[in-house]
LUMMIKE-236135 format. One record per residue (C-alpha): x, y, z; residue in one letter. Coordinates in Angstrom, 3 decimals. Each point is the difference from the previous one (the first is absolute). Layout:
% residues N
X/Y/Z/a .
...
//
This chain:
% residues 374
38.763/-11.723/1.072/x .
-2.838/-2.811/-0.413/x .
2.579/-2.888/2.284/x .
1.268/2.955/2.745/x .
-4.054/0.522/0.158/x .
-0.878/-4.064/0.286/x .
3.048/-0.191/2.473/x .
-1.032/2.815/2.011/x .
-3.866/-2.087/-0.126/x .
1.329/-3.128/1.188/x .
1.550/1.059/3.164/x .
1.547/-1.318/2.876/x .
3.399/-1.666/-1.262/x .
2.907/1.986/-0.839/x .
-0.099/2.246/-3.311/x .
3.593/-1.966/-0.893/x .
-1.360/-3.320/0.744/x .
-2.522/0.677/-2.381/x .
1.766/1.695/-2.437/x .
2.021/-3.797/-0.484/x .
-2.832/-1.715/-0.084/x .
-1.268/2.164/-2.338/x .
2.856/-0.855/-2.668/x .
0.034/-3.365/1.020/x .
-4.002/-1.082/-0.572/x .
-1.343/1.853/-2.945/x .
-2.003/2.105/1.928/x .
0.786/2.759/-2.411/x .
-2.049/-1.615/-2.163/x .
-2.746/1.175/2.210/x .
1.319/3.393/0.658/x .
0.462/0.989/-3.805/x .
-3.694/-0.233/-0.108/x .
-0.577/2.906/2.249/x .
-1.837/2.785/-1.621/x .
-1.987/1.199/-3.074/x .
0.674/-0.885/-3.339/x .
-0.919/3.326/-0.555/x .
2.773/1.595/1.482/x .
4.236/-0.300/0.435/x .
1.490/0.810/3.121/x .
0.012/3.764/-0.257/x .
-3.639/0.362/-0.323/x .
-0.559/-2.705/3.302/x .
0.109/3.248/2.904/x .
-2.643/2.587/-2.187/x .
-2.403/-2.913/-0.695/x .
-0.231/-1.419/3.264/x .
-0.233/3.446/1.252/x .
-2.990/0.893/-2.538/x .
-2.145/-2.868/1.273/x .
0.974/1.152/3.686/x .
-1.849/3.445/-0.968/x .
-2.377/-1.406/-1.911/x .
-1.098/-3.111/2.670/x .
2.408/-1.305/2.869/x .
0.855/3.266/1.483/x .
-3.413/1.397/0.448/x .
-1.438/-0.287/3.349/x .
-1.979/-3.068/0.146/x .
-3.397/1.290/0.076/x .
1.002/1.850/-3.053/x .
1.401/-3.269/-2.047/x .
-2.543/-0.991/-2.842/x .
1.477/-2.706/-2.367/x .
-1.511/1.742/-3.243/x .
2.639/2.736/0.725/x .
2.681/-3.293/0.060/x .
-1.369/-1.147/-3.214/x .
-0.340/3.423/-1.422/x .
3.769/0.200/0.972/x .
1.500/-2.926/-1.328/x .
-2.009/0.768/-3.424/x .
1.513/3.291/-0.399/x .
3.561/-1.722/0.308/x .
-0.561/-2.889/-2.504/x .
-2.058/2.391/-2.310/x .
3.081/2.139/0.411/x .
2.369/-2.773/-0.913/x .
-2.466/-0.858/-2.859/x .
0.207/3.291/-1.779/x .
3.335/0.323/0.528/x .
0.732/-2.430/-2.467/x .
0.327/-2.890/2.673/x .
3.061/0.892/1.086/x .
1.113/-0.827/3.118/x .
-0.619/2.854/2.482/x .
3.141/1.896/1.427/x .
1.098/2.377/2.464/x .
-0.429/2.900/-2.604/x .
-3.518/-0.239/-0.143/x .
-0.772/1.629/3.651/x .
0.217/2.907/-1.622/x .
-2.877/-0.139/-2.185/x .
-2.110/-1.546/3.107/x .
1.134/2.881/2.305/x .
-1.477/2.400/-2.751/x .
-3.170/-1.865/-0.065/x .
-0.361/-0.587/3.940/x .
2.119/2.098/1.547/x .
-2.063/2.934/1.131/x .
-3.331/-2.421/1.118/x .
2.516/-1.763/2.197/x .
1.372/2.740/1.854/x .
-3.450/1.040/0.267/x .
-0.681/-3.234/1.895/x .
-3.282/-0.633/-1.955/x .
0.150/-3.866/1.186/x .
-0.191/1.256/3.516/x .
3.602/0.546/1.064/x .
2.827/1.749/-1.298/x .
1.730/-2.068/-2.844/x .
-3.565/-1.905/-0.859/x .
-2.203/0.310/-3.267/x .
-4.180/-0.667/0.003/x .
-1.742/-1.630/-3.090/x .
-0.455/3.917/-1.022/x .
3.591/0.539/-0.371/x .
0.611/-3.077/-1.455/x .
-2.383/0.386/-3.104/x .
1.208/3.816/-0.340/x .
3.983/-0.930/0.234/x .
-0.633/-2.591/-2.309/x .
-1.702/2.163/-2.702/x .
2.944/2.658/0.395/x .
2.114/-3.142/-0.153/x .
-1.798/-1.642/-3.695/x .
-2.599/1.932/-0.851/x .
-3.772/0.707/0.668/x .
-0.954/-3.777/-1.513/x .
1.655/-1.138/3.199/x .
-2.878/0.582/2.522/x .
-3.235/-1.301/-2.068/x .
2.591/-3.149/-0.884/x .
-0.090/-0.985/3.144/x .
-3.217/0.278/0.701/x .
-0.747/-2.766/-2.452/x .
0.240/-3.302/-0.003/x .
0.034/0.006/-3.991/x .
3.694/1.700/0.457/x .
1.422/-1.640/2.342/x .
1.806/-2.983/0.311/x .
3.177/-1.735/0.397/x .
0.114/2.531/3.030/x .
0.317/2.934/-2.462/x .
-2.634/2.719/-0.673/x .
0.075/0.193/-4.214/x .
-0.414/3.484/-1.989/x .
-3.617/-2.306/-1.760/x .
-1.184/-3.001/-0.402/x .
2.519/-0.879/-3.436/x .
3.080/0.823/1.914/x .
-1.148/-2.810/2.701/x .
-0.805/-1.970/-2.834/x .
3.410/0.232/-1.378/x .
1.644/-0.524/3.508/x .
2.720/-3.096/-0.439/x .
0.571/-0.928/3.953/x .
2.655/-2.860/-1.450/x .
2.060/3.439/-0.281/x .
0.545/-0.374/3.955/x .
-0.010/-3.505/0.300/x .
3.192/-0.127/-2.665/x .
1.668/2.336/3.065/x .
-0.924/-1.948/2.618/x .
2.464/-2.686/0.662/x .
-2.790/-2.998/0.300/x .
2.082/-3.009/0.910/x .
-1.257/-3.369/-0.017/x .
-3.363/-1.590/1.759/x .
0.987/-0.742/3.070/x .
-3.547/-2.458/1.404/x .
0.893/-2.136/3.418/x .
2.263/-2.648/-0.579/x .
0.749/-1.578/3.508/x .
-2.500/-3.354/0.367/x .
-3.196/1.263/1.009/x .
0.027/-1.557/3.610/x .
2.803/2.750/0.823/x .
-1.890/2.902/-1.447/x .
-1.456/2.621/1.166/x .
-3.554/0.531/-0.433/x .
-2.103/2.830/1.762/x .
-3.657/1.908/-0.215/x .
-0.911/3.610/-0.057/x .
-3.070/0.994/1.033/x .
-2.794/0.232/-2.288/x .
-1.206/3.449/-1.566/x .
-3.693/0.786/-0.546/x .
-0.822/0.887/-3.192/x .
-2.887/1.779/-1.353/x .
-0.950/-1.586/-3.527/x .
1.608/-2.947/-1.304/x .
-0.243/1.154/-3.402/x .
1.337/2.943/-0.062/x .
3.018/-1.368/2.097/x .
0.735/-2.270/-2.434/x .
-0.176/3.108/-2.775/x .
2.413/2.112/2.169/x .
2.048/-3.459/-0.080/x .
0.471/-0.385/-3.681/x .
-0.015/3.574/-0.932/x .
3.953/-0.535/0.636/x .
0.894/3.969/-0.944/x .
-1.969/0.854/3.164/x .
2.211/-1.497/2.787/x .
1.876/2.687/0.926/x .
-3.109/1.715/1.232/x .
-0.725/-2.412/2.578/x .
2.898/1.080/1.485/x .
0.923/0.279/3.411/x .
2.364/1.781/2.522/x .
1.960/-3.063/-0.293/x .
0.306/-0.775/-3.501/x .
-1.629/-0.012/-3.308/x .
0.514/-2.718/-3.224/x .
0.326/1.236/-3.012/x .
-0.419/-2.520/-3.344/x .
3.061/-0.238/-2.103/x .
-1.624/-1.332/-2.776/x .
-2.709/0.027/-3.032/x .
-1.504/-2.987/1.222/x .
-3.126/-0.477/1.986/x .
0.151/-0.999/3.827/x .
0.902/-3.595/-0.890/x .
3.801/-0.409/-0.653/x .
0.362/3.639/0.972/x .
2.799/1.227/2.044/x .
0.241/2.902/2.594/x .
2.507/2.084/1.372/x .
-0.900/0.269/3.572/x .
1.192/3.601/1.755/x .
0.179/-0.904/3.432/x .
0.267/2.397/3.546/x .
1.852/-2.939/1.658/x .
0.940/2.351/3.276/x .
-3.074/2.409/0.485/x .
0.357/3.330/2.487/x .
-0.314/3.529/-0.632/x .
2.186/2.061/-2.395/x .
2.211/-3.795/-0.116/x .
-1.566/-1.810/-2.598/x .
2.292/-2.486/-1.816/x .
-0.942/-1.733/-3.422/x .
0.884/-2.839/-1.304/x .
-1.527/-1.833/-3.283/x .
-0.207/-4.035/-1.009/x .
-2.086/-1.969/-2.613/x .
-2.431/-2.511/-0.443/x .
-1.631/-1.387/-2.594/x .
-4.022/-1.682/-0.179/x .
0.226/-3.276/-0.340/x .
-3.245/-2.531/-0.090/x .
-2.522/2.434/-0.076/x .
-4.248/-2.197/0.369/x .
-2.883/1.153/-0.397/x .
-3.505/-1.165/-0.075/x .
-0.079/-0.268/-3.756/x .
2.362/-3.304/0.655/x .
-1.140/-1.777/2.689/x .
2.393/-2.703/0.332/x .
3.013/2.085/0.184/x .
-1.545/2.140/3.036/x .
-0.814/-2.935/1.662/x .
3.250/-1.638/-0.458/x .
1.652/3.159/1.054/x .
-1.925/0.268/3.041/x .
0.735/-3.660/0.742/x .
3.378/0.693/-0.340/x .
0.064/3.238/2.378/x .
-2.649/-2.362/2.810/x .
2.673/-2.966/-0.057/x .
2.595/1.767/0.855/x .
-1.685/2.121/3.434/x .
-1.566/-2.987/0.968/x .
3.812/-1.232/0.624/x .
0.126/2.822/2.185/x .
-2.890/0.263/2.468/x .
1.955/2.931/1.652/x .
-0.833/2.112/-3.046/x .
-3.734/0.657/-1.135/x .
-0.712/-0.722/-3.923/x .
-0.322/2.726/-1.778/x .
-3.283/-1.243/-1.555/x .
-2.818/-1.400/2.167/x .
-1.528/-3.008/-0.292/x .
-3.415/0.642/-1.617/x .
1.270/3.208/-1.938/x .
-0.761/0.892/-3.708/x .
3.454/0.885/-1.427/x .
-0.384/2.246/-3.251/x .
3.616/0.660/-0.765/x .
3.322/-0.354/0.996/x .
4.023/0.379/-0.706/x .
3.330/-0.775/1.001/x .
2.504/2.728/0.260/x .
3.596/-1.171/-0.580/x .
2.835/1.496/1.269/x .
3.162/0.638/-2.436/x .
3.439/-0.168/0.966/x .
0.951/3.187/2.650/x .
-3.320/0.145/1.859/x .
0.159/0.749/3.344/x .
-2.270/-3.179/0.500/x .
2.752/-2.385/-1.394/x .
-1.407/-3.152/-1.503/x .
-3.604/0.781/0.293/x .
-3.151/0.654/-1.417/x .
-3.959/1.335/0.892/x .
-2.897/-0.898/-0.385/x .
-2.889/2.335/-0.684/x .
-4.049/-1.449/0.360/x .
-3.172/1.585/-0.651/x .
-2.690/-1.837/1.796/x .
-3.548/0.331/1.308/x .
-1.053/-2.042/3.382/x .
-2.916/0.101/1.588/x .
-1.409/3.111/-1.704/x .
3.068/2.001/-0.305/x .
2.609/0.567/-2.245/x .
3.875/0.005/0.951/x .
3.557/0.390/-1.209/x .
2.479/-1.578/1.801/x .
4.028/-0.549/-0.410/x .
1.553/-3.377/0.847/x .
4.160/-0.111/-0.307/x .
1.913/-2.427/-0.325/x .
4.209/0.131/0.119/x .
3.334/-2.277/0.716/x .
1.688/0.722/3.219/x .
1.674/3.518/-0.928/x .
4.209/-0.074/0.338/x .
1.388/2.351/2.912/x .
-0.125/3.480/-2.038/x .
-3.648/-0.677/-0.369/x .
-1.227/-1.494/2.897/x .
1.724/3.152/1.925/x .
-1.493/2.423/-2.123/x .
-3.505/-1.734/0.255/x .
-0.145/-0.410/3.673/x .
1.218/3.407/0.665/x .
-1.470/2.228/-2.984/x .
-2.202/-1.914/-2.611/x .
-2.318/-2.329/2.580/x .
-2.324/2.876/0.358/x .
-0.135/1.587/-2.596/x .
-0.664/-3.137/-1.913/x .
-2.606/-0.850/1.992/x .
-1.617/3.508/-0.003/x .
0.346/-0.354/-3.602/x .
-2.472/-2.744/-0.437/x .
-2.591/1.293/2.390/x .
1.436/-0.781/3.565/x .
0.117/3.812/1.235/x .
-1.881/2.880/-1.460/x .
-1.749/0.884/-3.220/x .
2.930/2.432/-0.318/x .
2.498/-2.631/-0.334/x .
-1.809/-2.403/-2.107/x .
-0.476/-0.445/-3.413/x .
-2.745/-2.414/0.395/x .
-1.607/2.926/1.753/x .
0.508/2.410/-2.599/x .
-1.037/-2.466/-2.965/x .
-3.387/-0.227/2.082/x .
0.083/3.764/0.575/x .
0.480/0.436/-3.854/x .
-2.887/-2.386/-0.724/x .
-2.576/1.700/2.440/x .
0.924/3.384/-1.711/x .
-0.843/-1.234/-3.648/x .
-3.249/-1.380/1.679/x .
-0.807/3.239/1.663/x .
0.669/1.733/-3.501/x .
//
């Protein structure tokens, strides 16, 4: 299922011609990647279809990404008291008990759909009544699961899914860096630099700045520096169609303010190589405060290829920003096809190109304006 579903992505050249090239290139590779680690095969239809009714097949003036979150936590909470097995075809049943009748009801504003009310209810028929005030606090939730208290979070192990998850090797850019690609996204306004920087570090919390196009959830008991993510990705957005796929990276050369020289060495680093490409604006502006910053490293099977990101907090001329810079090798066929033709936009909506729906730069500033408010 996930290479008929990249083939059918890629388009335009003949599902045999592909098909050999396929076998012949190690795109597979790629492919096997496609998915949850939540969930086999069986369980792919009846989860896609749950965050359909729950987000993408709402009518758009009815889409709130809370309900996406909500969505997404009531699957991996699922998962998590199930023992962390891996989710199967069997366990519609249970989910058509729990949100059956709300969706035929249409409460999410067509027939088949499911509001935040439904959600919370189907999900206390589904666990129990500790369900609803779980989610409603940040003490409980984490890892993208909503706990039964505060000890269970405590307890949480989230090496349990990274053991599952097939993390291959680092795969940074290798080409020299005179044939690499570097590009900008634009900047994102922020509204506090500190409490960015907390809703940075406070790694457990990442999956709630998710977005209609992905969300990153941390893999292991580390803080943000060495940590790696699973990335869910929505690399071919449209209603009722959305198809996942999932890759890793891992934080690499996290600086801060509390070590001056290695910020400004990073940021020398990042400066150097823009300036050797006038065509592309630096990520950071001359006369900007930097207060922290990352790489994110691809690992082997990213839809990226050789690559990795760059994530900078900043403030410049009275306001504060985060901005993604990317840098990657020239991608082989497979994944220049599937870039040009599905993953260009969506990676750029990603990192703040499009709207605040489709970024997660957007959401982490949404998330941080909400805490303020609070």
């Amino acid at each position: 299922m996930a290479i008929s579903h990249l083939l059918a992505a890629a388009g335009g050249a003949s599902a045999a011609l592909l098909t050999d090239r396929v076998r012949k290139s190690g795109v597979a590779s790629t492919a096997r990647l496609a998915g949850s680690t939540l969930a086999g095969p069986g369980a792919a239809a009846w989860i896609t279809d749950f965050l359909n009714a729950a987000y993408y097949a709402k009518p758009a003036e009815q889409r709130d990404l809370d309900d996406l979150r909500l969505a997404f936590a009531i699957m991996t909470t699922y998962w998590h008291e199930q023992g962390t097995r891996r989710l199967g075809a069997r366990d519609v049943l249970r989910f058509h008990d729990a949100f059956g009748t709300a969706r035929l009801r249409g409460t999410g504003g067509r027939t088949g759909t499911l509001d935040t009310d439904a959600l919370l209810a189907g999900a206390d028929r589904l666990f129990g009544s500790w369900f609803s005030s779980g989610a409603a606090s940040t003490d409980r939730r984490g890892w993208g699961i909503v706990f039964r208290d505060e000890q269970a979070k405590a307890a949480h192990d989230p090496e349990i899914r990274l053991r599952r998850a097939q993390v291959g090797a680092l795969t940074p850019p290798r080409r020299p860096e005179s044939e690499q690609v570097w590009h900008t996204y634009p900047p994102v306004e922020l509204p506090d630099v500190g409490g960015t920087l907390a809703a940075l570090l406070a790694v457990d919390q990442w999956p709630e700045y998710a977005s209609e196009l992905g969300r990153f959830t941390p893999l292991r008991r580390t803080g943000l520096d060495g940590q790696t993510f699973e990335i869910e990705v929505v690399g071919f957005p449209s209603a009722r169609t959305p198809i996942f796929t999932r890759a890793y990276v891992t934080v690499q050369d996290l600086v801060t303010e509390d070590d001056p020289a290695a910020r400004d060495a990073w940021v020398e680093s990042v400066r150097r190589g823009f300036a050797a490409r006038p065509h592309e604006p630096s990520p950071i502006p001359d006369d900007a405060e930097v207060h922290a910053a990352f790489d994110l490293v691809c690992h082997e099977g990213h839809f990226m290829g050789d690559a990795k990101n760059r994530l900078v907090v900043y403030s410049h001329q009275g306001t504060s920003y985060v901005r993604a810079a990317g840098t990657w090798d020239p991608m082989p066929w497979h994944l220049a096809e599937l870039y040009d033709q599905v993953g260009r936009w969506s990676q750029h909506a990603f990192w703040g190109m499009a709207g605040p729906d489709q970024s997660m730069l957007h959401q982490l500033a949404e998330r941080v304006r909400r805490q303020e408010a609070a």
